[in-house]
Backbone as JSON Lines, residues from 0, in Angstrom:
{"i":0,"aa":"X","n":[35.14,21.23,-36.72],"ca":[35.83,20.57,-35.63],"c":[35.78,21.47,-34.41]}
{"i":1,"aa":"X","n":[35.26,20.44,-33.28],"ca":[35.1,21.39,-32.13],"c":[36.62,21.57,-31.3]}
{"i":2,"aa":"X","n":[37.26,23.19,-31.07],"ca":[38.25,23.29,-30.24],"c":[37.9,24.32,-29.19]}
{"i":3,"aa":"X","n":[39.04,24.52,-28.32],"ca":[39.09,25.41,-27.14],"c":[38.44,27.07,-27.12]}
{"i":4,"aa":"X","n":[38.66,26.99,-28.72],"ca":[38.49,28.32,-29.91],"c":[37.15,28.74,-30.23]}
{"i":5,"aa":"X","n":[36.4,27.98,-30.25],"ca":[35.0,27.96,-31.04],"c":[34.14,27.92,-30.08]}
{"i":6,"aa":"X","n":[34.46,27.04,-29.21],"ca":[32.97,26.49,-28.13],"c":[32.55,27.56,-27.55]}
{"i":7,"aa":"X","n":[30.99,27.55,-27.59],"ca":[29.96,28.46,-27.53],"c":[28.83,27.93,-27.14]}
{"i":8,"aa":"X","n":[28.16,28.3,-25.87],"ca":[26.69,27.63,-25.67],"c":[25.85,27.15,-26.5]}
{"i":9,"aa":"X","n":[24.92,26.27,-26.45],"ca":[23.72,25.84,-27.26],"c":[23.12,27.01,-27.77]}
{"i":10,"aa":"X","n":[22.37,26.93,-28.65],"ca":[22.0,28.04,-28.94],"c":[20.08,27.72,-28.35]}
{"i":11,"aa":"X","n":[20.08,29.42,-27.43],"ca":[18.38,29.49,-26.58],"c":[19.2,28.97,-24.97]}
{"i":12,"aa":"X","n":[20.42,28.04,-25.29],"ca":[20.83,27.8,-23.76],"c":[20.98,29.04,-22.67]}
{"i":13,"aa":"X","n":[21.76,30.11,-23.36],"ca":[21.96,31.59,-22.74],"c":[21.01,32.81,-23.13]}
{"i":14,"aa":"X","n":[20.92,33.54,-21.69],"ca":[19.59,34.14,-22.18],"c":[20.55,36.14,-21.38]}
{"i":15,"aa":"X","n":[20.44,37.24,-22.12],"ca":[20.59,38.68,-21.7],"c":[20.19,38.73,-20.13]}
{"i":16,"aa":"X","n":[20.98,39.13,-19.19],"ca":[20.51,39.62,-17.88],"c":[19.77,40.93,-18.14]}
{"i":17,"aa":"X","n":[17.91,40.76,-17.14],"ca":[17.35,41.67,-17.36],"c":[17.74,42.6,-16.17]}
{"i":18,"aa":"X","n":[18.04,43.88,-17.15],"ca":[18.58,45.04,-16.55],"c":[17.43,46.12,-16.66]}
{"i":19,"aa":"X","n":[16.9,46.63,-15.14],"ca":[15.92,47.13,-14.93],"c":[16.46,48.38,-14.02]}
{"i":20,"aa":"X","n":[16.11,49.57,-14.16],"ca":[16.05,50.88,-13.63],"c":[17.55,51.72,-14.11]}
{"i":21,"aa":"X","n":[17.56,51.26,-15.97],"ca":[18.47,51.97,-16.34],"c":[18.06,53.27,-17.81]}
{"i":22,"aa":"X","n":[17.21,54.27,-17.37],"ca":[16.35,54.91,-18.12],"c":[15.24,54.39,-18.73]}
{"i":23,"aa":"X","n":[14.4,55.06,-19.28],"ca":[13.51,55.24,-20.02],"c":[13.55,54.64,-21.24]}
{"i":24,"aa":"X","n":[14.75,54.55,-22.08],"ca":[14.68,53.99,-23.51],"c":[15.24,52.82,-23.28]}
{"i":25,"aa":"X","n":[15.41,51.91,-21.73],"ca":[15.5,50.83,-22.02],"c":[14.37,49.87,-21.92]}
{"i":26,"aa":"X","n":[12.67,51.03,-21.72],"ca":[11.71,50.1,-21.4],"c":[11.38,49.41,-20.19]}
{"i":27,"aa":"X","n":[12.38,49.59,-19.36],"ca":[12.28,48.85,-18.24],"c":[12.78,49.74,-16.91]}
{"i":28,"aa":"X","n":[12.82,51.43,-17.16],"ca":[13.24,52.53,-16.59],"c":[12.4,53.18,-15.74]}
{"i":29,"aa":"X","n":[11.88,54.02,-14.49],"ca":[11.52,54.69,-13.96],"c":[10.95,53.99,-12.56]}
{"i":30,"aa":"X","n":[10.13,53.04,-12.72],"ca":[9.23,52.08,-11.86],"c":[10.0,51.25,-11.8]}
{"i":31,"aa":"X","n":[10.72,50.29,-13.18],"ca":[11.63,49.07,-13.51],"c":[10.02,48.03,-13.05]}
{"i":32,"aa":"X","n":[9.04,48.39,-14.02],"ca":[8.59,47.38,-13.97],"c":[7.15,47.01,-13.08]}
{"i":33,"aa":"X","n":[7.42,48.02,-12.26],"ca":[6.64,47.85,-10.69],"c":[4.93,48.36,-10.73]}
{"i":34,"aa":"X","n":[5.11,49.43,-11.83],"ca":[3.88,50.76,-11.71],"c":[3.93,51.43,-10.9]}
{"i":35,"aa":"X","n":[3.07,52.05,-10.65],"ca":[2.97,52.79,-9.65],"c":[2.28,52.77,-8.47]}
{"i":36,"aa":"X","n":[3.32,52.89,-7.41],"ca":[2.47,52.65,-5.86],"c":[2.09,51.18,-5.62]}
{"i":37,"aa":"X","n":[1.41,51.24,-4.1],"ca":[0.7,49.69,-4.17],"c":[1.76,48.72,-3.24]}
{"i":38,"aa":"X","n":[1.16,47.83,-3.28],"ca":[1.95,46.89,-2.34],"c":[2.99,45.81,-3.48]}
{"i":39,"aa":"X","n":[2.98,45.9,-4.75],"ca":[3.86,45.17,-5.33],"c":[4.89,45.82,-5.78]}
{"i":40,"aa":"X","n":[4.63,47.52,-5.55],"ca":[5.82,48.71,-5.48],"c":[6.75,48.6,-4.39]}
{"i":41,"aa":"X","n":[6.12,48.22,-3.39],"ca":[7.48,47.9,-2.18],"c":[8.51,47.43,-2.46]}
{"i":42,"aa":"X","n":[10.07,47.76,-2.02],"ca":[10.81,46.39,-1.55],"c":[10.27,45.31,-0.43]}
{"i":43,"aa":"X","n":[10.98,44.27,-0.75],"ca":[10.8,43.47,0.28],"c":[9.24,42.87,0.45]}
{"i":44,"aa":"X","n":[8.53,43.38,0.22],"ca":[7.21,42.79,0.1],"c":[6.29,42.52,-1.13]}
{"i":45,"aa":"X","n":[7.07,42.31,-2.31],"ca":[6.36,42.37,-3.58],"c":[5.05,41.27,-3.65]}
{"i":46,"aa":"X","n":[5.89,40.07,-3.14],"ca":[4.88,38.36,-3.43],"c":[4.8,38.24,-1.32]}
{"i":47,"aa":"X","n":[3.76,38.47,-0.94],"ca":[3.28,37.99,0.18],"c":[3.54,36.52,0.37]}
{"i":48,"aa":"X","n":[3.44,35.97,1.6],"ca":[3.09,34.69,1.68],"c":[1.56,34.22,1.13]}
{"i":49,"aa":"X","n":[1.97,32.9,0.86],"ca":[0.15,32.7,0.07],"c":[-0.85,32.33,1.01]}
{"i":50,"aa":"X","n":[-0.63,32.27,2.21],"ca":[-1.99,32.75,3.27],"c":[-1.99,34.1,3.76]}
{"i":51,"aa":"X","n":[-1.44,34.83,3.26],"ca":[-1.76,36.1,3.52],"c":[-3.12,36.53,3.33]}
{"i":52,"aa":"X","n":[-3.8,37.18,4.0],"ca":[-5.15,37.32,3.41],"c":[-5.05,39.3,3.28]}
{"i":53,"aa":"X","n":[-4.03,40.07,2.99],"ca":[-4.15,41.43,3.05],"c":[-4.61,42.04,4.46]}
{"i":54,"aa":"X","n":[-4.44,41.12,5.23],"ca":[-4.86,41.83,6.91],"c":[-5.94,41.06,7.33]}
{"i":55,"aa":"X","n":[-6.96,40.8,6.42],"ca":[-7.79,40.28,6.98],"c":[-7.94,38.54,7.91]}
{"i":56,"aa":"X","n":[-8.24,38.37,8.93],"ca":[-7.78,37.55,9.76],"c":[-8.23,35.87,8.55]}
{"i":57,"aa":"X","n":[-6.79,35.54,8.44],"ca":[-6.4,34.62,7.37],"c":[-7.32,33.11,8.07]}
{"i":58,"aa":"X","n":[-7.58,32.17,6.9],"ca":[-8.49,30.73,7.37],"c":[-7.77,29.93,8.01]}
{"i":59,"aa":"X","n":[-6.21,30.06,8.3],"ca":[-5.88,29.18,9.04],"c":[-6.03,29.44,10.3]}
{"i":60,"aa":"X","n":[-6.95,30.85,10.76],"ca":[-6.52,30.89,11.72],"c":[-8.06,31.88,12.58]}
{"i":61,"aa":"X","n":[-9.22,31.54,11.24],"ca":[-9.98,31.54,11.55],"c":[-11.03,30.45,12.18]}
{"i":62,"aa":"X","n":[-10.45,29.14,11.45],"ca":[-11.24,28.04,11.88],"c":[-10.18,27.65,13.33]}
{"i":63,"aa":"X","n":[-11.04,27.05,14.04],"ca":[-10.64,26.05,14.94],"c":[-9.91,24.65,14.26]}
{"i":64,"aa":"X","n":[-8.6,24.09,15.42],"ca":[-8.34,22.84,14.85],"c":[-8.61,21.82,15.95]}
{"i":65,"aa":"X","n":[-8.99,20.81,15.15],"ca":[-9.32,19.51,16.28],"c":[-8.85,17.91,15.99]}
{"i":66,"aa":"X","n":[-8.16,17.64,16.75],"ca":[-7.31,16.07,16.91],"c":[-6.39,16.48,15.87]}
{"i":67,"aa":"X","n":[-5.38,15.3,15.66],"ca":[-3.94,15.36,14.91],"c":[-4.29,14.12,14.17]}
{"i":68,"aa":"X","n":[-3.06,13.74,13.51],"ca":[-2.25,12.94,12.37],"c":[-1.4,12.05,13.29]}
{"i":69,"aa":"X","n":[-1.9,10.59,14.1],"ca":[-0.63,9.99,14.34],"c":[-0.12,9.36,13.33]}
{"i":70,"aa":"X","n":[1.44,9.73,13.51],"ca":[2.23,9.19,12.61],"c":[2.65,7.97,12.87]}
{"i":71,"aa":"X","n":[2.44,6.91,14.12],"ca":[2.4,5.74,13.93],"c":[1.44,5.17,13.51]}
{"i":72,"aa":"X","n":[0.35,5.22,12.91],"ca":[-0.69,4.86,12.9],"c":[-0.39,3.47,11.72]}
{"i":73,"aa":"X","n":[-0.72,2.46,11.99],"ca":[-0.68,1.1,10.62],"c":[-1.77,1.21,9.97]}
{"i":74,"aa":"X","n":[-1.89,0.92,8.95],"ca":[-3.44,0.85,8.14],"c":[-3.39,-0.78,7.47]}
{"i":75,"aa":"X","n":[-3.49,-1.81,8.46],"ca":[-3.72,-2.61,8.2],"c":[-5.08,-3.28,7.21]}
{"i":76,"aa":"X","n":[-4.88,-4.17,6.44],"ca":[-5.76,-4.41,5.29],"c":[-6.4,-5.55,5.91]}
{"i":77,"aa":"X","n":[-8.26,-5.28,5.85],"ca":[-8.54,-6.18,6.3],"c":[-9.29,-7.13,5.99]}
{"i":78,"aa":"X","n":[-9.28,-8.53,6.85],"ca":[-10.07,-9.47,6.15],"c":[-10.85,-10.5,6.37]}
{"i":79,"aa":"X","n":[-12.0,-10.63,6.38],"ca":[-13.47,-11.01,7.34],"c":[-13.81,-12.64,6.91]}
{"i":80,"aa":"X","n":[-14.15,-13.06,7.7],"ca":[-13.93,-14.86,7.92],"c":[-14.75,-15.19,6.24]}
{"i":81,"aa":"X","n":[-16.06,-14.16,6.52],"ca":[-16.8,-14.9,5.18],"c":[-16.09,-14.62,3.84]}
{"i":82,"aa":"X","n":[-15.34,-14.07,3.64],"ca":[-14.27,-13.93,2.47],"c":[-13.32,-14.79,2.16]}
{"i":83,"aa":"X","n":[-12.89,-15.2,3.35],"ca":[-11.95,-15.91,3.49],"c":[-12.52,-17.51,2.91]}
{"i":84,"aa":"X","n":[-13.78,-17.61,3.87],"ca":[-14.64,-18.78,2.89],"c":[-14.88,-18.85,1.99]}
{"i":85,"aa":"X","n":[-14.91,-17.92,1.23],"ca":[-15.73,-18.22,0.13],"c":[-14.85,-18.14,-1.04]}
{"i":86,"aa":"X","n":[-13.26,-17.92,-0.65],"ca":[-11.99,-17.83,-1.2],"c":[-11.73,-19.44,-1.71]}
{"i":87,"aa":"X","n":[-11.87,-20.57,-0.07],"ca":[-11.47,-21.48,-0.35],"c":[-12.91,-22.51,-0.9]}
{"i":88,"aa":"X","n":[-14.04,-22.03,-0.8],"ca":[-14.96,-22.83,-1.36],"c":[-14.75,-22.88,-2.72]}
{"i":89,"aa":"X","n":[-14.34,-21.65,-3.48],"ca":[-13.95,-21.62,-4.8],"c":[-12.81,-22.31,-5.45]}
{"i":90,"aa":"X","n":[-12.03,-22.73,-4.48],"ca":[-10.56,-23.46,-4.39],"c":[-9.68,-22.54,-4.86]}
{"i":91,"aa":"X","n":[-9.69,-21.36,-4.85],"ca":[-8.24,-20.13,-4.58],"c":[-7.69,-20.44,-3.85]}
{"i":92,"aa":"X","n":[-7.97,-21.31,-2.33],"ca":[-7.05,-21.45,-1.53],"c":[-7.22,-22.66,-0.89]}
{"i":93,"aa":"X","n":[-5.91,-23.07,-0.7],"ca":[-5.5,-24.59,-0.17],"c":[-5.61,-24.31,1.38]}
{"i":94,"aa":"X","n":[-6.83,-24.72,2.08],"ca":[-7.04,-25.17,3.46],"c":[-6.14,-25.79,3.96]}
{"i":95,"aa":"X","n":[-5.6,-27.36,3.3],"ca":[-4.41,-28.33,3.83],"c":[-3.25,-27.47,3.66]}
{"i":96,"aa":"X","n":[-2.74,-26.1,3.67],"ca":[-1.48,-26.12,3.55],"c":[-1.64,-24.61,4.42]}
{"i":97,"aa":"X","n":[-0.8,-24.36,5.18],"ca":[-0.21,-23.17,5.78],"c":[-0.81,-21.52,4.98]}
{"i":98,"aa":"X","n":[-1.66,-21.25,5.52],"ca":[-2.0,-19.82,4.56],"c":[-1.67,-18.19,4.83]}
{"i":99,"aa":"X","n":[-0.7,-17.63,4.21],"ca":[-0.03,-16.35,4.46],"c":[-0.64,-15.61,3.97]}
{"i":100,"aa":"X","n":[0.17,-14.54,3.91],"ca":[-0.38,-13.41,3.2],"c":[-0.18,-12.95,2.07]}
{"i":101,"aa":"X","n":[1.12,-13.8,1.53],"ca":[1.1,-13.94,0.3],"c":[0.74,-15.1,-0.54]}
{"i":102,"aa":"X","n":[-0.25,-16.41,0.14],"ca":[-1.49,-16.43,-0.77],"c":[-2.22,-15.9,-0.38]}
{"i":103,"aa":"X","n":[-2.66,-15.0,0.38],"ca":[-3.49,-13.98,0.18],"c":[-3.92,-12.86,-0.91]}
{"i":104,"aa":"X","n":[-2.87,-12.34,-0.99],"ca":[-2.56,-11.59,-1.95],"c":[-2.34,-11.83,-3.43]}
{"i":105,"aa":"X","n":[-1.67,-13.1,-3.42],"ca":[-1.75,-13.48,-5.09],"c":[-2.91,-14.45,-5.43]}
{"i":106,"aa":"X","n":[-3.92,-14.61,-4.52],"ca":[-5.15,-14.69,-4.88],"c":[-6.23,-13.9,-4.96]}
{"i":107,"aa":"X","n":[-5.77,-12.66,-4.86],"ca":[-6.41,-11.46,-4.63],"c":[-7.56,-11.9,-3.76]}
{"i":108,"aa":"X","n":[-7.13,-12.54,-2.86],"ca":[-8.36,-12.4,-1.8],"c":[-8.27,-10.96,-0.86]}
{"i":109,"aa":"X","n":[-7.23,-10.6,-0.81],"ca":[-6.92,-9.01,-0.34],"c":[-6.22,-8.59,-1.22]}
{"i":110,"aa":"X","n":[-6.1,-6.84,-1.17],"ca":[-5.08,-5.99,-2.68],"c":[-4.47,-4.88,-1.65]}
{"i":111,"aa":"X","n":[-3.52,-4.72,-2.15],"ca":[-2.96,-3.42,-1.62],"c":[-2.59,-3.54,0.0]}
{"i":112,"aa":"X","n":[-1.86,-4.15,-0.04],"ca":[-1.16,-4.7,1.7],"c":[-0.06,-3.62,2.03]}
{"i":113,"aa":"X","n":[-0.07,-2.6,2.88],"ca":[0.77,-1.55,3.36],"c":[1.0,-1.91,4.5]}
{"i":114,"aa":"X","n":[0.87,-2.03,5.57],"ca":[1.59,-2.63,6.59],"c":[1.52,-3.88,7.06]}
{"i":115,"aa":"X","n":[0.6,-4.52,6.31],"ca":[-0.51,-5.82,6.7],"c":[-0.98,-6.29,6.69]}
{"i":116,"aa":"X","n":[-2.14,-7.68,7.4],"ca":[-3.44,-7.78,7.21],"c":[-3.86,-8.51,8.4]}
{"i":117,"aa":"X","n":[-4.81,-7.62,8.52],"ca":[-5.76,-8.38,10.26],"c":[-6.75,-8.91,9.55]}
{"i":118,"aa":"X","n":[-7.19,-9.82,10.49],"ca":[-8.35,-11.08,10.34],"c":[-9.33,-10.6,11.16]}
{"i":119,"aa":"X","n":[-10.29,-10.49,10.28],"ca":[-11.8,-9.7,11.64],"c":[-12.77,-10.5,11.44]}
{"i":120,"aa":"X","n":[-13.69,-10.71,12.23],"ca":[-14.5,-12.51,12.43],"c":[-16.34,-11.91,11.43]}
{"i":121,"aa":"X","n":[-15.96,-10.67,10.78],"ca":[-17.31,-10.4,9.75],"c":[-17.24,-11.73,9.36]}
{"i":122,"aa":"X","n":[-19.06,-12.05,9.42],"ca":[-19.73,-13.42,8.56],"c":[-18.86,-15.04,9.33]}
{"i":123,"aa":"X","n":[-18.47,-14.79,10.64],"ca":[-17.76,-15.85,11.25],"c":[-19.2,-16.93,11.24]}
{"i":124,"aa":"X","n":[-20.0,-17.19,11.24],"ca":[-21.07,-17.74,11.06],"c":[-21.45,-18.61,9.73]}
{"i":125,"aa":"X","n":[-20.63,-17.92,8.59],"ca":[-20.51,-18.85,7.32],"c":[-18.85,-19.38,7.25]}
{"i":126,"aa":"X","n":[-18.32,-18.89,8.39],"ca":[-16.59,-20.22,8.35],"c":[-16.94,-21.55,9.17]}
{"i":127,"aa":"X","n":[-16.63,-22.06,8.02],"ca":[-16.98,-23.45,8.44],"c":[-16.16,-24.91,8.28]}
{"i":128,"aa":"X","n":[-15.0,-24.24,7.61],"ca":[-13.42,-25.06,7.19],"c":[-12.5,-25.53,8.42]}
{"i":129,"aa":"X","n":[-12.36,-26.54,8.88],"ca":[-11.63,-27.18,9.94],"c":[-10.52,-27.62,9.29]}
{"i":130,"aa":"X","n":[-9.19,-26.82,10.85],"ca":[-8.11,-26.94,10.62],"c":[-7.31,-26.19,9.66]}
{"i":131,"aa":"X","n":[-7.73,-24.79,9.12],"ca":[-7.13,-24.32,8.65],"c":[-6.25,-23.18,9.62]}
{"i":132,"aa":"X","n":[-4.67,-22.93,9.18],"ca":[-3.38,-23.04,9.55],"c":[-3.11,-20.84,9.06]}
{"i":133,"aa":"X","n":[-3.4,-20.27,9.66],"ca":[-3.38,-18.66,9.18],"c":[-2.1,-18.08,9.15]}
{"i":134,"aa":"X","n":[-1.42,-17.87,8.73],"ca":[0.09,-16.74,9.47],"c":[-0.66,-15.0,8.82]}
{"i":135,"aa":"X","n":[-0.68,-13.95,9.89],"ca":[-1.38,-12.41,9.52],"c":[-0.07,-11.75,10.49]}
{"i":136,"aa":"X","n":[-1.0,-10.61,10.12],"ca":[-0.13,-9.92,10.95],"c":[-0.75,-9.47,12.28]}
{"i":137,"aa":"X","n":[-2.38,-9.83,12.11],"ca":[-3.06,-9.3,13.66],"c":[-4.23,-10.22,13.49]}
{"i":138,"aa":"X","n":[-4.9,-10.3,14.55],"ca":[-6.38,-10.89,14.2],"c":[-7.01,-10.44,15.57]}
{"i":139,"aa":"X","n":[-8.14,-10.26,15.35],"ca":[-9.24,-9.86,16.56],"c":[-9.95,-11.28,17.2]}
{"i":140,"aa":"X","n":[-9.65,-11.15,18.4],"ca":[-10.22,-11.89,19.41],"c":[-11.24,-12.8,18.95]}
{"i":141,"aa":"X","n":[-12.52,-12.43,18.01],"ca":[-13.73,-13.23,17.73],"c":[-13.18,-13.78,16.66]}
{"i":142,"aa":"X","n":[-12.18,-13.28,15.81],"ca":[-11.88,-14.1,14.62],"c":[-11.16,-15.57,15.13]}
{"i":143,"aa":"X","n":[-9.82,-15.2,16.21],"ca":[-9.27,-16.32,16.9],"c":[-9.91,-17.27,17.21]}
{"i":144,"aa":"X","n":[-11.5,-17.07,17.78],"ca":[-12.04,-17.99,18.85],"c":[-12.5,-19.03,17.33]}
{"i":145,"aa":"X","n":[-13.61,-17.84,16.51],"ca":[-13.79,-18.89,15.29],"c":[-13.41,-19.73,15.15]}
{"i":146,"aa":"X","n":[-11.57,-19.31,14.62],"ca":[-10.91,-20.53,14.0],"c":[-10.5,-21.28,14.7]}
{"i":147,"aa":"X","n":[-10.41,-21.06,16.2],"ca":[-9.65,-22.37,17.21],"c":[-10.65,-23.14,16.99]}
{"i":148,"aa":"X","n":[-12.48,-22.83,17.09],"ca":[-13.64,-23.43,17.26],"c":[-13.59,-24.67,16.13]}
{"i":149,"aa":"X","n":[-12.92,-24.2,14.75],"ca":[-12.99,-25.34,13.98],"c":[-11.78,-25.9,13.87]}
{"i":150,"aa":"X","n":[-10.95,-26.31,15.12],"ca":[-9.6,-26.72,15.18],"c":[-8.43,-26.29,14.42]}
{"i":151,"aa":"X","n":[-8.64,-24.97,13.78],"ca":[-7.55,-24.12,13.04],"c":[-6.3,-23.5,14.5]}
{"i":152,"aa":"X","n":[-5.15,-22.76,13.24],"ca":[-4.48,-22.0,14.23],"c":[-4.31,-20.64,13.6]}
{"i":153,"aa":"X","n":[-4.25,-19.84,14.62],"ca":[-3.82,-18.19,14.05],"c":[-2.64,-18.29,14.42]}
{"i":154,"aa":"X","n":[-1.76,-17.53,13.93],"ca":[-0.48,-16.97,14.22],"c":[-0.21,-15.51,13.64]}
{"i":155,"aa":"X","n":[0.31,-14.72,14.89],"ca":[0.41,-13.17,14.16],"c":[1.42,-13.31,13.88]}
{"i":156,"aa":"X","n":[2.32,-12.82,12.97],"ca":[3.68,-12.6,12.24],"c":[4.1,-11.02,12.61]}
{"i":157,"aa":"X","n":[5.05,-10.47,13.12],"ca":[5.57,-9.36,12.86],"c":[6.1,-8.97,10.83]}
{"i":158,"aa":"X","n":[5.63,-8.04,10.6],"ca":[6.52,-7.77,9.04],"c":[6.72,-6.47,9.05]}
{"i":159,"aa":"X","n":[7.97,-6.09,8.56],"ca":[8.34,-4.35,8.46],"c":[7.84,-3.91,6.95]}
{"i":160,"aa":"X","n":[8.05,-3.65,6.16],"ca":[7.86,-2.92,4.91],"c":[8.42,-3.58,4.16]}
{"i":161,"aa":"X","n":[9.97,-4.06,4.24],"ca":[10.82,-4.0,3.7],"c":[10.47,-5.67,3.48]}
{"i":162,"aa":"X","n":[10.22,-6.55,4.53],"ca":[9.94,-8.49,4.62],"c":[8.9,-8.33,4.13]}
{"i":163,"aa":"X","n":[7.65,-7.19,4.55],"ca":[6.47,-7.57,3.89],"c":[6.4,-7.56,2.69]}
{"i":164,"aa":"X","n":[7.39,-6.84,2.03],"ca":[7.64,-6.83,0.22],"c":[8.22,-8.04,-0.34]}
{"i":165,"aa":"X","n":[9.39,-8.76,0.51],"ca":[9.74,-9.62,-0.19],"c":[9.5,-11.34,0.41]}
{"i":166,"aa":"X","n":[8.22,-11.1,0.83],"ca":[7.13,-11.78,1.43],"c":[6.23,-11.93,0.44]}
{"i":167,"aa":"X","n":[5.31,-11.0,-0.11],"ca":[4.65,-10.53,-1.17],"c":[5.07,-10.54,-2.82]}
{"i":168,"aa":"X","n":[6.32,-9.97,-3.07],"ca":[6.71,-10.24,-4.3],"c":[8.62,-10.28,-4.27]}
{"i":169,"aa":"X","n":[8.57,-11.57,-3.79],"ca":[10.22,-11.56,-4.01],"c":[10.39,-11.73,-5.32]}
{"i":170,"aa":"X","n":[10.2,-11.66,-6.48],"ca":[10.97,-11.31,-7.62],"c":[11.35,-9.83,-7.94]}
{"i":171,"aa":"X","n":[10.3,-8.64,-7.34],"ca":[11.34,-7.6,-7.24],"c":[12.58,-7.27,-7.05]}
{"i":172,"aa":"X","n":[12.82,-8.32,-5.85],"ca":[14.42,-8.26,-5.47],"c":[15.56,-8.94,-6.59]}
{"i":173,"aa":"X","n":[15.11,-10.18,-6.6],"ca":[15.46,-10.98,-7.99],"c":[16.0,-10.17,-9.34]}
{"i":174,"aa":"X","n":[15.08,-9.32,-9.68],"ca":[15.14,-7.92,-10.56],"c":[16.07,-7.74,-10.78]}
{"i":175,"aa":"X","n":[16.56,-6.73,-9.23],"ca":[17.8,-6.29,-9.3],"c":[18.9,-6.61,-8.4]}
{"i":176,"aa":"X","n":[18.9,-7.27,-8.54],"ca":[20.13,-8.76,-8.19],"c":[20.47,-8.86,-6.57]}
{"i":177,"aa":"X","n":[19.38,-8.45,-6.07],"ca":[19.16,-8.52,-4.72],"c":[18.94,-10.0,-3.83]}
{"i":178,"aa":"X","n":[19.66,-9.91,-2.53],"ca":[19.03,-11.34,-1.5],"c":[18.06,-10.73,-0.93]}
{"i":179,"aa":"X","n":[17.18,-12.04,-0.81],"ca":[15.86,-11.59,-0.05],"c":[16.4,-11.38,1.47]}
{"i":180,"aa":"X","n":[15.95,-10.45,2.27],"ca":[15.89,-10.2,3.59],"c":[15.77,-11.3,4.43]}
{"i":181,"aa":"X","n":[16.41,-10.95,5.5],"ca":[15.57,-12.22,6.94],"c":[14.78,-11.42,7.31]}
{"i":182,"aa":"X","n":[14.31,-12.58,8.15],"ca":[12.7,-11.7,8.7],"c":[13.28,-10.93,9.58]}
{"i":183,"aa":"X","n":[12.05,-9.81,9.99],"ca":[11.99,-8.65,11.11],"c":[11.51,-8.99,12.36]}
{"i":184,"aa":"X","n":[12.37,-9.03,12.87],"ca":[11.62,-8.75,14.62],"c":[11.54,-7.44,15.08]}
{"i":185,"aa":"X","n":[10.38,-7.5,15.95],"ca":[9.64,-5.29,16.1],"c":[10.49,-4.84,17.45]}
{"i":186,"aa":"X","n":[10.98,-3.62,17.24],"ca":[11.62,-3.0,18.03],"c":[11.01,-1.96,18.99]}
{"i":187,"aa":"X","n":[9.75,-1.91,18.25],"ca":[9.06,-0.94,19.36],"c":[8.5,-1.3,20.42]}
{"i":188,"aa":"X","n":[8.26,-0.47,21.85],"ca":[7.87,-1.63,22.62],"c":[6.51,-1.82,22.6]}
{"i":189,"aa":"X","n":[5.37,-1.36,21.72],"ca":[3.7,-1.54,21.73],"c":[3.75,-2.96,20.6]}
{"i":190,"aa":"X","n":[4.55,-3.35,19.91],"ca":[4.69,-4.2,19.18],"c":[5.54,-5.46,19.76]}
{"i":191,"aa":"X","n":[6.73,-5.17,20.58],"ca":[6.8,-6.14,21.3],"c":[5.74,-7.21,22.34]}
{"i":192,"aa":"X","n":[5.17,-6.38,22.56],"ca":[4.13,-6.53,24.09],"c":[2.72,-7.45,22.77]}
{"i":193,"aa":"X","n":[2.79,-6.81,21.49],"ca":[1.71,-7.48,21.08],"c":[2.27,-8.91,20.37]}
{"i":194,"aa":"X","n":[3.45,-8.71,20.24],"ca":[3.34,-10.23,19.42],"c":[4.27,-10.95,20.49]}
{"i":195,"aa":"X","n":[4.47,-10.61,21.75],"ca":[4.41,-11.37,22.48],"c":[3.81,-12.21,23.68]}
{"i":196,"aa":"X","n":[2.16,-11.52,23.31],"ca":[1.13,-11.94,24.21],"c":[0.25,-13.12,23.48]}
{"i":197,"aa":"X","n":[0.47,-14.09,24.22],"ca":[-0.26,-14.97,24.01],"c":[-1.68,-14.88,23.42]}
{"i":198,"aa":"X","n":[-2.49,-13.98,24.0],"ca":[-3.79,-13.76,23.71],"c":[-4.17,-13.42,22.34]}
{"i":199,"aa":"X","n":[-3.1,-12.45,21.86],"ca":[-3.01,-12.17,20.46],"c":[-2.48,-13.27,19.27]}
{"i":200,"aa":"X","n":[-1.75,-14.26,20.04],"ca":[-1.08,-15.35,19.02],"c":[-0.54,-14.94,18.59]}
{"i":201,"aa":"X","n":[0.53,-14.33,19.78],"ca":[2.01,-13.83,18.81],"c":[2.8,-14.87,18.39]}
{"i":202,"aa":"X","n":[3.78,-14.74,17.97],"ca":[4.82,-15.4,17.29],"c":[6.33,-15.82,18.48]}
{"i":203,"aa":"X","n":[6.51,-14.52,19.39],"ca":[7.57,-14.45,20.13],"c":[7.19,-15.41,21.02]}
């Protein structure tokens, strides 16, 4: 029976504090460990930083650096007219009905959607489906003209991360006993200006 009396760590839970520079017969006496001399004999400087190169002029700072990392950058997923055809020639996708991005996606006509998906007019020459109805999140100019050409409509959609998920797979939320989100409107102003320009087929 466990009392106030008995209790005692796990046993391997507690381990001897190593006691170093207390003679010779404790093994761990004179140096405590160090050897002799040298740069791991110092205080204070035993473990260098790990670009240290010992003096010698270190690689970060031998090479040159050139351009950066923007951190706004979207990596929109993209997706080219003749794909898109040859999606609905197969009948994956319903022309007569409104097409998002999540039948996009659960037709694997695109995979892996991180901020998005733009429409780019590759193989616009084999779209040939009239009146089909797009909601994306961007589309390029030659893709637009395409689809107006066969009496379709584009529409760009703003989506944050958070709508584009439960856009994509609202039973995640479902899961865990979550309401799905309302949609996002963009707060930044390079995103305002785009989905509110006509030219782009914004939404605003």
């Amino acid at each position: 029976v466990s009392h106030l009396g008995n209790l005692s760590p796990a046993p391997g839970s507690s381990h001897k504090r190593k006691r170093i520079g207390r003679g010779i017969g404790s093994g761990r006496g004179g140096t405590s460990g160090r050897g002799h001399k040298g740069q791991g004999a110092r205080s204070g400087n035993g473990k260098p930083q790990l670009h240290f190169a010992g003096g010698q002029t270190p690689i970060t700072r031998a090479f040159p650096k050139r351009g950066f990392t923007n951190p706004l950058r979207q990596e929109m997923t993209p997706l080219n007219l003749d794909r898109l055809q040859h999606w609905i020639d197969l009948g994956l996708l319903d022309p007569s009905k409104p097409i998002t991005m999540k039948e996009l996606f659960e037709s694997k006509c695109v995979h892996g959607i991180k901020h998005g998906v733009k429409l780019l007019a590759d193989g616009k020459e084999a779209f040939t489906t009239p009146n089909v109805n797009l909601l994306v999140s961007r589309a390029s100019q030659s893709a637009i003209k395409a689809i107006e050409e066969q009496s379709g409509t584009v529409v760009a959609r703003y989506e944050n991360r958070l709508t584009l998920r439960a856009l994509i797979n609202p039973s995640s939320f479902a899961r865990r006993g979550l309401d799905l989100p309302g949609k996002a409107d963009p707060v930044k102003r390079r995103d305002l200006l785009y989905y509110s320009d006509p030219k782009h087929r914004g939404y605003l």
